[in-house]
PyMOL commands that place a pseudoatom at each C-alpha (Angstrom):
pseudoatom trace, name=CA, resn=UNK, resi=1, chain=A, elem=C, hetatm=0, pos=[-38.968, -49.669, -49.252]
pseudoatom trace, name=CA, resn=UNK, resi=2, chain=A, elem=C, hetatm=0, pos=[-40.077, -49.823, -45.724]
pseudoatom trace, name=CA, resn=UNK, resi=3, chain=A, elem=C, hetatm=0, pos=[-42.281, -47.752, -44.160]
pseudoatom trace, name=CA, resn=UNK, resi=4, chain=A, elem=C, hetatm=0, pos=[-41.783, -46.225, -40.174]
pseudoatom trace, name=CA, resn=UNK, resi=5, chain=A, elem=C, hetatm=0, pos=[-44.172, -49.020, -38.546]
pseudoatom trace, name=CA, resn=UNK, resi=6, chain=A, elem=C, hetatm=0, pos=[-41.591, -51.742, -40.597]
pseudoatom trace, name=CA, resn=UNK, resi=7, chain=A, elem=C, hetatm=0, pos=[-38.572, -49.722, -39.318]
pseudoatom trace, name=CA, resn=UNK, resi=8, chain=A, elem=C, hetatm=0, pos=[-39.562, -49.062, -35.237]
pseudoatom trace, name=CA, resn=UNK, resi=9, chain=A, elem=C, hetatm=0, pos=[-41.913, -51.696, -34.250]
pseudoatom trace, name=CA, resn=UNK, resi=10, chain=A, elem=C, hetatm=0, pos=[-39.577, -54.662, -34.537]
pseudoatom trace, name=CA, resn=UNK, resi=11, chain=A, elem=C, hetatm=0, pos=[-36.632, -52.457, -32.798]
pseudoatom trace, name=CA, resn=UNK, resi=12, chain=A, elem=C, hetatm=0, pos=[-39.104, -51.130, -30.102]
pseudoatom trace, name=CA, resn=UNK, resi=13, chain=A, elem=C, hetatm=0, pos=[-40.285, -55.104, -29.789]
pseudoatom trace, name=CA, resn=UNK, resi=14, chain=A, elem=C, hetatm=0, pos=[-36.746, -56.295, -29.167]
pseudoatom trace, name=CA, resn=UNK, resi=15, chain=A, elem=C, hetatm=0, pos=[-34.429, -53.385, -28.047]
pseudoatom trace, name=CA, resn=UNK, resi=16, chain=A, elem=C, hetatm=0, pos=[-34.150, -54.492, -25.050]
pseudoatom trace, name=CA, resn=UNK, resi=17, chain=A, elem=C, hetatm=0, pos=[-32.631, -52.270, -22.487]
pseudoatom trace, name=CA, resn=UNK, resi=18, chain=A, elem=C, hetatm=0, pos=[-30.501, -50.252, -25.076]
pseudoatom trace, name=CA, resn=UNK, resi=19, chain=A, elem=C, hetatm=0, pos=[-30.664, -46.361, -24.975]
pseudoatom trace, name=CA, resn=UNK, resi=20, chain=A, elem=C, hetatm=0, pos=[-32.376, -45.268, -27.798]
pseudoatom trace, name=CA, resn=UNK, resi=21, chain=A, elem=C, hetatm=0, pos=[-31.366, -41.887, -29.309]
pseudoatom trace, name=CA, resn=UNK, resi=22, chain=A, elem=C, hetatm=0, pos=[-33.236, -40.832, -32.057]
pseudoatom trace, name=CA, resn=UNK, resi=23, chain=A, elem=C, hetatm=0, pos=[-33.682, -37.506, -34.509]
pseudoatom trace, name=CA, resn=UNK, resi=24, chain=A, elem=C, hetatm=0, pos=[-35.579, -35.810, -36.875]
pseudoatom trace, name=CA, resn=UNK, resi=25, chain=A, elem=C, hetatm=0, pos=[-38.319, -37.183, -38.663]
pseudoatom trace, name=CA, resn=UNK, resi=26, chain=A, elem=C, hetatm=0, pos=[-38.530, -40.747, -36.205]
pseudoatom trace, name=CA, resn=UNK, resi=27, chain=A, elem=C, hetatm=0, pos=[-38.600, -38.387, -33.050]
pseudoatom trace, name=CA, resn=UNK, resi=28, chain=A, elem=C, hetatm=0, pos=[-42.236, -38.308, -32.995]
pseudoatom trace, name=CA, resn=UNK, resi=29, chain=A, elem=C, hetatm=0, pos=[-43.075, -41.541, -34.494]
pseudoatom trace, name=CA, resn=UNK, resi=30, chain=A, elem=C, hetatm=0, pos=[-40.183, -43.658, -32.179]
pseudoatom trace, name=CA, resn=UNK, resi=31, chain=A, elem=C, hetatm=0, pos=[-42.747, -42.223, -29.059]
pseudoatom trace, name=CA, resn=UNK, resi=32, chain=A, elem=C, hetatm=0, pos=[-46.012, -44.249, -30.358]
pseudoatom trace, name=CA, resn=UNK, resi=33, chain=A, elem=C, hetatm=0, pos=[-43.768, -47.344, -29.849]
pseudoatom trace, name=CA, resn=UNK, resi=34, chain=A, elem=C, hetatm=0, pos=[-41.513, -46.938, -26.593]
pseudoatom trace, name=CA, resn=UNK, resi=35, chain=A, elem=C, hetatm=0, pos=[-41.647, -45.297, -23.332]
pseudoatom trace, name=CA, resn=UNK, resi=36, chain=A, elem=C, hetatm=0, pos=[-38.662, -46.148, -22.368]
pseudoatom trace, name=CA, resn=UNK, resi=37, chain=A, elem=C, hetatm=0, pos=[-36.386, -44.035, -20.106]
pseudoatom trace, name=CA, resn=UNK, resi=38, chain=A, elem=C, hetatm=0, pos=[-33.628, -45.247, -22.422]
pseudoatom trace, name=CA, resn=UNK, resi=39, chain=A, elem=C, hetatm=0, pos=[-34.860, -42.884, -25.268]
pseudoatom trace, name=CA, resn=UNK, resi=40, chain=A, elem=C, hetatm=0, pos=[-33.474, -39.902, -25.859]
pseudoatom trace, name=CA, resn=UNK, resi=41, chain=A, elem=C, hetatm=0, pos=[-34.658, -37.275, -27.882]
pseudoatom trace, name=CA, resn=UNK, resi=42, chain=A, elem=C, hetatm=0, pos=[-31.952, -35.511, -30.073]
pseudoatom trace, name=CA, resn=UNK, resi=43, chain=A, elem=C, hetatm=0, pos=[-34.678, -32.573, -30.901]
pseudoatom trace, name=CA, resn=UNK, resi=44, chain=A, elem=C, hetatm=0, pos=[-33.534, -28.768, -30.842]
pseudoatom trace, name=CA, resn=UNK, resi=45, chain=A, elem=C, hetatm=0, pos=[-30.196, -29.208, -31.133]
pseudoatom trace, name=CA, resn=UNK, resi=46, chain=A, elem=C, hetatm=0, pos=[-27.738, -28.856, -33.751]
pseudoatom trace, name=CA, resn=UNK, resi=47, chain=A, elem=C, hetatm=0, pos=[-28.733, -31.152, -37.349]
pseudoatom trace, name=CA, resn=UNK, resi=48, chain=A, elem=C, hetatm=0, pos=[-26.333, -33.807, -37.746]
pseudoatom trace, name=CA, resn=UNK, resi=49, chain=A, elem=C, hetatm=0, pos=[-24.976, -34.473, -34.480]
pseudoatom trace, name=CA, resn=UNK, resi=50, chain=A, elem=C, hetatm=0, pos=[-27.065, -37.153, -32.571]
pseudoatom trace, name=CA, resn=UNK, resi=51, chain=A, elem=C, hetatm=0, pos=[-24.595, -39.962, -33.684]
pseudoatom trace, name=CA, resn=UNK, resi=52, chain=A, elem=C, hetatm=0, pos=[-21.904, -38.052, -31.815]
pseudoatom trace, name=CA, resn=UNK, resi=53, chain=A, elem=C, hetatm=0, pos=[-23.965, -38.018, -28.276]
pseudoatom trace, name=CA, resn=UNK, resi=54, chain=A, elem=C, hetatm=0, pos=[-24.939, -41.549, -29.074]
pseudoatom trace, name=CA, resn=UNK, resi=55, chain=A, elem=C, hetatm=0, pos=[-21.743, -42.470, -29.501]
pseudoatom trace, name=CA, resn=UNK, resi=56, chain=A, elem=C, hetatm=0, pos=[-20.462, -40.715, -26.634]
pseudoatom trace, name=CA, resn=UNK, resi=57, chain=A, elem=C, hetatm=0, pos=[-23.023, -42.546, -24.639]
pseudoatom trace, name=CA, resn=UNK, resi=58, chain=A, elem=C, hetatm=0, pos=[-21.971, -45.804, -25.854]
pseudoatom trace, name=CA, resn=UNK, resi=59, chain=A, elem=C, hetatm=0, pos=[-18.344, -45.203, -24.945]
pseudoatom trace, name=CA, resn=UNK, resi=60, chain=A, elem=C, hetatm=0, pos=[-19.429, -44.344, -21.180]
pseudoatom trace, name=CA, resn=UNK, resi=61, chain=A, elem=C, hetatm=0, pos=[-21.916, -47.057, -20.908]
pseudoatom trace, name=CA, resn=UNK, resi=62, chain=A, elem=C, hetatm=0, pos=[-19.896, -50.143, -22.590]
pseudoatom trace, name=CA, resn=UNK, resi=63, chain=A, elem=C, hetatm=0, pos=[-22.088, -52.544, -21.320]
pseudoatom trace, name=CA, resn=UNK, resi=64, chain=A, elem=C, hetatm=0, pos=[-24.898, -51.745, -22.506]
pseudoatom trace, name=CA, resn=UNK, resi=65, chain=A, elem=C, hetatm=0, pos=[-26.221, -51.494, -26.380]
pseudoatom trace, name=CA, resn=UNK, resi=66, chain=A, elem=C, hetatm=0, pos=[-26.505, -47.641, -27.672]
pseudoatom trace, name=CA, resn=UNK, resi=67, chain=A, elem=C, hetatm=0, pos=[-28.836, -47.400, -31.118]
pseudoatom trace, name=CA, resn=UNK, resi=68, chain=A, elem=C, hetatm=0, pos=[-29.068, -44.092, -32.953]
pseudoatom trace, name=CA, resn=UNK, resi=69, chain=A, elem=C, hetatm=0, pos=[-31.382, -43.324, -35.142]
pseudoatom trace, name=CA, resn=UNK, resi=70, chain=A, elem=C, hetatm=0, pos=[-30.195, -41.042, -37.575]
pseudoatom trace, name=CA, resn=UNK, resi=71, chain=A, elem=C, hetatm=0, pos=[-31.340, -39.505, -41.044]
pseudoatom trace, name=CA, resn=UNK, resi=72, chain=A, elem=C, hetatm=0, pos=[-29.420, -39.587, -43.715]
pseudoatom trace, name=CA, resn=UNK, resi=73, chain=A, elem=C, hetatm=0, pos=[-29.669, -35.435, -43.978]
pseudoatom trace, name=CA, resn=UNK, resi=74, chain=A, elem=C, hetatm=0, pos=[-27.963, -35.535, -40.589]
pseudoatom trace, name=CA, resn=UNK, resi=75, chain=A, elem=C, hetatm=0, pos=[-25.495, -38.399, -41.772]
pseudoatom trace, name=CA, resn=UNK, resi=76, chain=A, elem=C, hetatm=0, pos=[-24.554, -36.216, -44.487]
pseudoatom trace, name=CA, resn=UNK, resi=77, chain=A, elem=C, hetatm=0, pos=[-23.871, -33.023, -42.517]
pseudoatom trace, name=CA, resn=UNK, resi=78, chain=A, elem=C, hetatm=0, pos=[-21.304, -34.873, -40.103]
pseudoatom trace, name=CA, resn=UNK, resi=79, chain=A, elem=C, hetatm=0, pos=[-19.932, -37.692, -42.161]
pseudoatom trace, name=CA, resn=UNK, resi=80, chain=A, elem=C, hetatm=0, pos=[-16.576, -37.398, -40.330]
pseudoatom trace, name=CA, resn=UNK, resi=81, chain=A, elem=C, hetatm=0, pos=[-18.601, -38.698, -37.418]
pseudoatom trace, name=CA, resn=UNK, resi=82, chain=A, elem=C, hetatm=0, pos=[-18.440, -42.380, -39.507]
pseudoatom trace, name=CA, resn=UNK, resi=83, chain=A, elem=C, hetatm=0, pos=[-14.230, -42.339, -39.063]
pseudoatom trace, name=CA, resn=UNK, resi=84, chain=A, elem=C, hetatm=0, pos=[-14.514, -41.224, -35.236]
pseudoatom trace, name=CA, resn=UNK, resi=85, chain=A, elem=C, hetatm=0, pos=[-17.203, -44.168, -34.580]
pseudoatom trace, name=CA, resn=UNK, resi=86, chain=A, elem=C, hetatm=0, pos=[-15.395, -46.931, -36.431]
pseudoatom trace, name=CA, resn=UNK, resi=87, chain=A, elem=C, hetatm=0, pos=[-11.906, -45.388, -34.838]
pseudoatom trace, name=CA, resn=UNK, resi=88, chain=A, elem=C, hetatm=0, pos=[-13.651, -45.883, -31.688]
pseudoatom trace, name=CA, resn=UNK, resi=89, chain=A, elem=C, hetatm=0, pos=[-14.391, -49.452, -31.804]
pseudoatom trace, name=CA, resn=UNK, resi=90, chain=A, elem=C, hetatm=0, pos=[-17.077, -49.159, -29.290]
pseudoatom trace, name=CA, resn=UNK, resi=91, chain=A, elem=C, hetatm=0, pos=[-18.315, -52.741, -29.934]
pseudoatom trace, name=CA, resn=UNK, resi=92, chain=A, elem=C, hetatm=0, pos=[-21.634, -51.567, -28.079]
pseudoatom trace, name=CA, resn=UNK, resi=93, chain=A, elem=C, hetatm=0, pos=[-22.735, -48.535, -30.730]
pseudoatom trace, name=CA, resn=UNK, resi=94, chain=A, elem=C, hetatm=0, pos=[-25.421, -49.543, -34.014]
pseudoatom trace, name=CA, resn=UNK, resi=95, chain=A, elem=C, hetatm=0, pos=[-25.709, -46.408, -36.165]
pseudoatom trace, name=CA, resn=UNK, resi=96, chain=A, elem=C, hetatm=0, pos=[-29.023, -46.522, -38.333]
pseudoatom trace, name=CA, resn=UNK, resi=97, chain=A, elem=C, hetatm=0, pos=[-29.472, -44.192, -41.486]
pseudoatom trace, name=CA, resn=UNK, resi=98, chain=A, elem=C, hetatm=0, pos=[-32.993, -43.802, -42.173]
pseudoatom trace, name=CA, resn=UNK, resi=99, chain=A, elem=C, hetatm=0, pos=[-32.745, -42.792, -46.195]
pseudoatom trace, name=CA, resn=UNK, resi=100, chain=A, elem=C, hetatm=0, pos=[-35.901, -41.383, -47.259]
pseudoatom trace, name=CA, resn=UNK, resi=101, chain=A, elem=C, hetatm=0, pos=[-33.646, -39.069, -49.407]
pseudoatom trace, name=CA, resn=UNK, resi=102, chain=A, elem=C, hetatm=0, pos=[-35.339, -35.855, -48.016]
pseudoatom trace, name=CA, resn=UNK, resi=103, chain=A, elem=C, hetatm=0, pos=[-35.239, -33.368, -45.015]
pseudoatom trace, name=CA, resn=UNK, resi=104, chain=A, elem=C, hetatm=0, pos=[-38.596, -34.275, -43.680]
pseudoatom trace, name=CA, resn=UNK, resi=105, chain=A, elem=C, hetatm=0, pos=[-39.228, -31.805, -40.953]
pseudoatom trace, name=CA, resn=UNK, resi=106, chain=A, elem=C, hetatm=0, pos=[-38.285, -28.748, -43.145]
pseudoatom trace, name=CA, resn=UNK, resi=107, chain=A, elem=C, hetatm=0, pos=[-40.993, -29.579, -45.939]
pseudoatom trace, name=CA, resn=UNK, resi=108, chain=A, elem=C, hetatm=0, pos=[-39.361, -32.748, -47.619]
pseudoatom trace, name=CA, resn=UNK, resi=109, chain=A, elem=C, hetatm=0, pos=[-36.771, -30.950, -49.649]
pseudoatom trace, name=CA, resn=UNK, resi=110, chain=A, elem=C, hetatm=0, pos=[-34.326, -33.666, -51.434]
pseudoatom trace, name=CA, resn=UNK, resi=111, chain=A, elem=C, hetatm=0, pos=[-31.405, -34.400, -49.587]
pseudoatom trace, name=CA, resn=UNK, resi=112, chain=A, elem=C, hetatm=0, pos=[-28.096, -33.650, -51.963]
pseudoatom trace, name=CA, resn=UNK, resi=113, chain=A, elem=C, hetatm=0, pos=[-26.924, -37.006, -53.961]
pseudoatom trace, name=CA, resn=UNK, resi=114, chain=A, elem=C, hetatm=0, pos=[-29.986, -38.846, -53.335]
pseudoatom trace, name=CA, resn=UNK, resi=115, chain=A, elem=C, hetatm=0, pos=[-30.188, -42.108, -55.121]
pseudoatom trace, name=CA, resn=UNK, resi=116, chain=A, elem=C, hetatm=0, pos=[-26.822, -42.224, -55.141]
pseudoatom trace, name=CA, resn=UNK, resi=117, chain=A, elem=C, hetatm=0, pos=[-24.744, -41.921, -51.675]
pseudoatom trace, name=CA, resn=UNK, resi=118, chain=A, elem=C, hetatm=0, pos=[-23.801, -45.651, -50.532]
pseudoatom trace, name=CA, resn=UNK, resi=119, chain=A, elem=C, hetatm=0, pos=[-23.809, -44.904, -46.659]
pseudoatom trace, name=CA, resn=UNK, resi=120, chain=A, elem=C, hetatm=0, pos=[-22.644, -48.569, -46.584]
pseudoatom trace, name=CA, resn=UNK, resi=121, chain=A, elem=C, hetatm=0, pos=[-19.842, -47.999, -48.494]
pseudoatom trace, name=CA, resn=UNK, resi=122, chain=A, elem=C, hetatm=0, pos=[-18.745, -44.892, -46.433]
pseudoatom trace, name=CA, resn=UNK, resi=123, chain=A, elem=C, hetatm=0, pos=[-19.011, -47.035, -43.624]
pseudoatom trace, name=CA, resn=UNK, resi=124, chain=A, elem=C, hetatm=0, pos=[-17.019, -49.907, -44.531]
pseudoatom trace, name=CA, resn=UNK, resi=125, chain=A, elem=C, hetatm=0, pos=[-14.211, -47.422, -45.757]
pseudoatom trace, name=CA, resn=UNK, resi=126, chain=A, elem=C, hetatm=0, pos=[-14.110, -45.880, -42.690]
pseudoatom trace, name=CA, resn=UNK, resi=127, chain=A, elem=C, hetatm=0, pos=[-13.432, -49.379, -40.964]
pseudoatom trace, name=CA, resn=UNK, resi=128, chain=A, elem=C, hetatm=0, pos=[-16.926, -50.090, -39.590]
pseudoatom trace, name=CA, resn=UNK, resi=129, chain=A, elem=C, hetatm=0, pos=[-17.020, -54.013, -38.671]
pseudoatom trace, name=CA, resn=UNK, resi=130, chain=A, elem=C, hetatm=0, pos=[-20.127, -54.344, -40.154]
pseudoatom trace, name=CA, resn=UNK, resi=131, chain=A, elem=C, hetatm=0, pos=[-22.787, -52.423, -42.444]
pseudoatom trace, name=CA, resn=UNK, resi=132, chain=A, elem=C, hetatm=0, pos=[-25.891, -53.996, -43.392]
pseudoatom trace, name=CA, resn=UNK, resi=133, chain=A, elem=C, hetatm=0, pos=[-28.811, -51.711, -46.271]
pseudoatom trace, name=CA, resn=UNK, resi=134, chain=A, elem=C, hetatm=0, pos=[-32.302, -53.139, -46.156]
pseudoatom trace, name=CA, resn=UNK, resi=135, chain=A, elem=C, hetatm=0, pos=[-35.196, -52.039, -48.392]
pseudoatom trace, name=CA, resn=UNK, resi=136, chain=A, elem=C, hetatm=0, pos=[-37.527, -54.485, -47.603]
pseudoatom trace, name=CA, resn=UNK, resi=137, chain=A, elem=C, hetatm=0, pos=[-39.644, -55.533, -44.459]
pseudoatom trace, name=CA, resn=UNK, resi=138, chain=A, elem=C, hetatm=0, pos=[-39.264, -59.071, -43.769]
pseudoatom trace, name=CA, resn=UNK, resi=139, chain=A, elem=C, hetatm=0, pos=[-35.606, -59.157, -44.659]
pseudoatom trace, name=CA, resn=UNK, resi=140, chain=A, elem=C, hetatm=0, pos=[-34.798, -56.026, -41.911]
pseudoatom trace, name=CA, resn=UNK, resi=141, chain=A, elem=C, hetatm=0, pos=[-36.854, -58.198, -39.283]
pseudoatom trace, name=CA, resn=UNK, resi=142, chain=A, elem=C, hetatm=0, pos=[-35.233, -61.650, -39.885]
pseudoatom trace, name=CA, resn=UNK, resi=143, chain=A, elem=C, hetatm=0, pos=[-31.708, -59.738, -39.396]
pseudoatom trace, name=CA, resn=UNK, resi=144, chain=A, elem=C, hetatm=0, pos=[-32.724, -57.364, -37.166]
pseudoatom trace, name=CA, resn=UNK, resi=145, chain=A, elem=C, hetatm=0, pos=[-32.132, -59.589, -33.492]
pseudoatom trace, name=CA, resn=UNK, resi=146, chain=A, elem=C, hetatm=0, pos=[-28.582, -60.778, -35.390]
pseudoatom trace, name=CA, resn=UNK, resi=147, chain=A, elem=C, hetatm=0, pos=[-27.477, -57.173, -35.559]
pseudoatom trace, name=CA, resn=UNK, resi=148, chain=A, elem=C, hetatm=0, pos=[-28.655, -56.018, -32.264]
pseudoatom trace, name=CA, resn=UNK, resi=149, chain=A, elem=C, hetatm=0, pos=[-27.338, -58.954, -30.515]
pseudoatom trace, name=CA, resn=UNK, resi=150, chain=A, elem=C, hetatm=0, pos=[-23.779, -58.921, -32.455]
pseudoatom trace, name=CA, resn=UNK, resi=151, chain=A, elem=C, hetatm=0, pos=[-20.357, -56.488, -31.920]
pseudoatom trace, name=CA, resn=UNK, resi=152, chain=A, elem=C, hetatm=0, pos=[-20.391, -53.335, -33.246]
pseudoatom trace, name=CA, resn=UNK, resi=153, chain=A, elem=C, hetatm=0, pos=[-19.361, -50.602, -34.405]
pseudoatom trace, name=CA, resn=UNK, resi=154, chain=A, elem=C, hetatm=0, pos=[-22.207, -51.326, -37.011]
pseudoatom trace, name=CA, resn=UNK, resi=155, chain=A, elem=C, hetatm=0, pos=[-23.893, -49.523, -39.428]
pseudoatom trace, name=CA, resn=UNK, resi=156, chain=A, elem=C, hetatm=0, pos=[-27.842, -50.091, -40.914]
pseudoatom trace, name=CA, resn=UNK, resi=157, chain=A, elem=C, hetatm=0, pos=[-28.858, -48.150, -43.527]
pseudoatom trace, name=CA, resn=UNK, resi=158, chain=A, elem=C, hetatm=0, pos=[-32.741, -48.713, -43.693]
pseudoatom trace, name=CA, resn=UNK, resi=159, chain=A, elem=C, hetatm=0, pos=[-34.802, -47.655, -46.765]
pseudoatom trace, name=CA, resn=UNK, resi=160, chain=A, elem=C, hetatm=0, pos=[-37.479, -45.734, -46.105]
pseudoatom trace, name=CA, resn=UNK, resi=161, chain=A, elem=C, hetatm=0, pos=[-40.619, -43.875, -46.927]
pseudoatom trace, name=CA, resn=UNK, resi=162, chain=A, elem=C, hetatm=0, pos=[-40.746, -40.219, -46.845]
pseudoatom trace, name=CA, resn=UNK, resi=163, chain=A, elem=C, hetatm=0, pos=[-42.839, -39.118, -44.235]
pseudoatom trace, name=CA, resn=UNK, resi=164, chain=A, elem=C, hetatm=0, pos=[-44.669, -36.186, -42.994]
pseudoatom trace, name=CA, resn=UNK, resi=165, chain=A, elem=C, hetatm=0, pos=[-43.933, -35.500, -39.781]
pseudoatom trace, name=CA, resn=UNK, resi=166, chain=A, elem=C, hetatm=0, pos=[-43.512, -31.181, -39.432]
pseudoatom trace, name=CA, resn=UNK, resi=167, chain=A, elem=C, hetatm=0, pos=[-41.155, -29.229, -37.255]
pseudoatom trace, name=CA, resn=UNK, resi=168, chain=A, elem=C, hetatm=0, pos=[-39.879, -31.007, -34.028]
pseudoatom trace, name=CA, resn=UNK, resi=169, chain=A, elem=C, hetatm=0, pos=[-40.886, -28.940, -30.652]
pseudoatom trace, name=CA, resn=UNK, resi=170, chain=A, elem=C, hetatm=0, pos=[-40.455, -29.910, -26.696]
pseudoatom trace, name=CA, resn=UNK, resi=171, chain=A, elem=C, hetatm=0, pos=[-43.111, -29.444, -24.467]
pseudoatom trace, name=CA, resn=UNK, resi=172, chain=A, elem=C, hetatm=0, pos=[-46.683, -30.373, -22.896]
pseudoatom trace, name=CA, resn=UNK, resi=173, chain=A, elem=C, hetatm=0, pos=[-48.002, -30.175, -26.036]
pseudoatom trace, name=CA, resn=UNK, resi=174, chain=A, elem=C, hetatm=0, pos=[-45.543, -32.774, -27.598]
pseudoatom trace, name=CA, resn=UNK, resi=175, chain=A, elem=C, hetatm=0, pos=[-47.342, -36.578, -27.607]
pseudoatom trace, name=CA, resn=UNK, resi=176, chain=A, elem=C, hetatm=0, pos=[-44.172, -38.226, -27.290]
pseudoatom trace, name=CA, resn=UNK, resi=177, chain=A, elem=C, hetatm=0, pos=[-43.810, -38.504, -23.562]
pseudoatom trace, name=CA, resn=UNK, resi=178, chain=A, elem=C, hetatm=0, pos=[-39.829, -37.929, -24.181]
pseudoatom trace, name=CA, resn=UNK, resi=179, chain=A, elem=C, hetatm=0, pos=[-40.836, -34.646, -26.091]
pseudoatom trace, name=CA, resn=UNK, resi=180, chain=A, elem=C, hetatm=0, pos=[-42.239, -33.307, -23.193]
pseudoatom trace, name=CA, resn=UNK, resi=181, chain=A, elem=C, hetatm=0, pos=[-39.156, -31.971, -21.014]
pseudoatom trace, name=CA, resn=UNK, resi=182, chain=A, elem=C, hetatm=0, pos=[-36.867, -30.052, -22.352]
pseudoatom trace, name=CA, resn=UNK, resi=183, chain=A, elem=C, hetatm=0, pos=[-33.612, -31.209, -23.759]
pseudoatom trace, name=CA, resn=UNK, resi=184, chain=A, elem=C, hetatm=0, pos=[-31.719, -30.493, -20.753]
pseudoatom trace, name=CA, resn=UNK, resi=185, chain=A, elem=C, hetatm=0, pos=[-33.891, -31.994, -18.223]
pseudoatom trace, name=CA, resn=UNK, resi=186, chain=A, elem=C, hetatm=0, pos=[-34.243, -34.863, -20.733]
pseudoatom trace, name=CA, resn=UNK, resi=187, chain=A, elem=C, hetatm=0, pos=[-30.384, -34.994, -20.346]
pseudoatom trace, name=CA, resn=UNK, resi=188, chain=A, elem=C, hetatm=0, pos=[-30.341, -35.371, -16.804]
pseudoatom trace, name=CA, resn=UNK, resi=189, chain=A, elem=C, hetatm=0, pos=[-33.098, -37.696, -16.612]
pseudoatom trace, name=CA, resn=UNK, resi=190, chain=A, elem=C, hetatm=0, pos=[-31.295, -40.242, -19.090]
pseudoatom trace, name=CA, resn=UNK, resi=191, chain=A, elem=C, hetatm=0, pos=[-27.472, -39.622, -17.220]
pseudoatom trace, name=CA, resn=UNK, resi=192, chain=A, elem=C, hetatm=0, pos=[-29.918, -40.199, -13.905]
pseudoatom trace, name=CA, resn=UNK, resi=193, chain=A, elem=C, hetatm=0, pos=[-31.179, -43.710, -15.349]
pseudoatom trace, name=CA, resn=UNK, resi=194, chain=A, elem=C, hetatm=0, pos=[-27.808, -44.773, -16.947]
pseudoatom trace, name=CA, resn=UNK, resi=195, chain=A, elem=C, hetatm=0, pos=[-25.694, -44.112, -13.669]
pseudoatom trace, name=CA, resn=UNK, resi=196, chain=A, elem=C, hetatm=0, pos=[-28.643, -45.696, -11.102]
pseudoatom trace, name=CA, resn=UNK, resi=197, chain=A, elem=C, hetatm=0, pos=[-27.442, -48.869, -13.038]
pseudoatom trace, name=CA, resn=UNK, resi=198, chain=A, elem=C, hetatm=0, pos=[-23.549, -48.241, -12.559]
for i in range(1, 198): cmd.bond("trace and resi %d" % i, "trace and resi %d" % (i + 1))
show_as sticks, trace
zoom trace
């Protein structure tokens, strides 16, 4: 099982310049690593739907890489969203589940059908073109540049430990320099960035 440092500080080392979107309990922790204006914050919004706005970012932005990092409570509460990405195609989009098999942010209450959901499998029934489920350092970061460099829709399902990061917030008092503003000036900021590059 990996832990958070195993899981963002090879993606933050070779990301590149991907947008970022990230949720729940790696909000917080994804900050310590990137300060990126590609990272976006999917914080005080509806559970389970950052892979749709990452997806929908990756569809408008086709040339350029779109990672979400999702949990695998939020995976669960919008599993349709697997169909809709691999019926997509969008060759661009990499869809992480980070399975710690428990709603972190809400006091690290199980998550239903833990040790037993194969996200993977989901995945590659849906049509993904390629699903990969680590649950061990070295073996994520000698496939990681592989996966981020290769055609997508993909999924990584990425075994991790639970964590204790508390409820998510937005403002000055928020670390995480992309925790700062709040979600709709964070919005703006990131559709600001993406179309300076157009």
């Amino acid at each position: 099982m990996l832990t958070k440092h195993d899981l963002l500080q090879p993606l933050a080392t070779l990301r590149g310049d991907a947008v970022v979107v990230t949720t729940m309990g790696v909000v917080r922790p994804w900050g310590k690593y990137s300060t990126s204006e590609l990272d976006f914050a999917s914080a005080d919004s509806a559970m389970g739907h950052a892979a749709d706005l990452a997806l929908g970012i990756a569809l408008a932005q086709p040339q350029r890489k779109v990672v979400c990092l999702n949990g695998d409570g939020s995976m669960l509460m919008t599993l349709g969203t697997l169909v809709t990405v691999a019926q997509s195609a969008a060759t661009n989009f990499i869809l992480f589940v980070i399975q710690n098999n428990t709603y972190e942010i809400t006091g690290n209450q199980p998550v239903p059908g833990s040790g037993f959901v194969d996200f993977a499998a989901m995945a590659r029934g849906a049509g993904f073109r390629e699903t990969y489920v680590f649950d061990e350092a070295q073996d994520y970061a000698q496939h990681l540049p592989g996966i981020l460099e290769g055609e997508g829709p993909t999924l990584v399902v990425v075994k991790v430990e639970p964590g204790t990061e508390g409820p998510l917030s937005r403002g000055v008092q928020e670390e995480s320099h992309y925790l700062k503003p709040s979600l709709a000036e964070s919005a703006h900021r990131l559709r600001k960035v993406l179309t300076s590059n157009d």
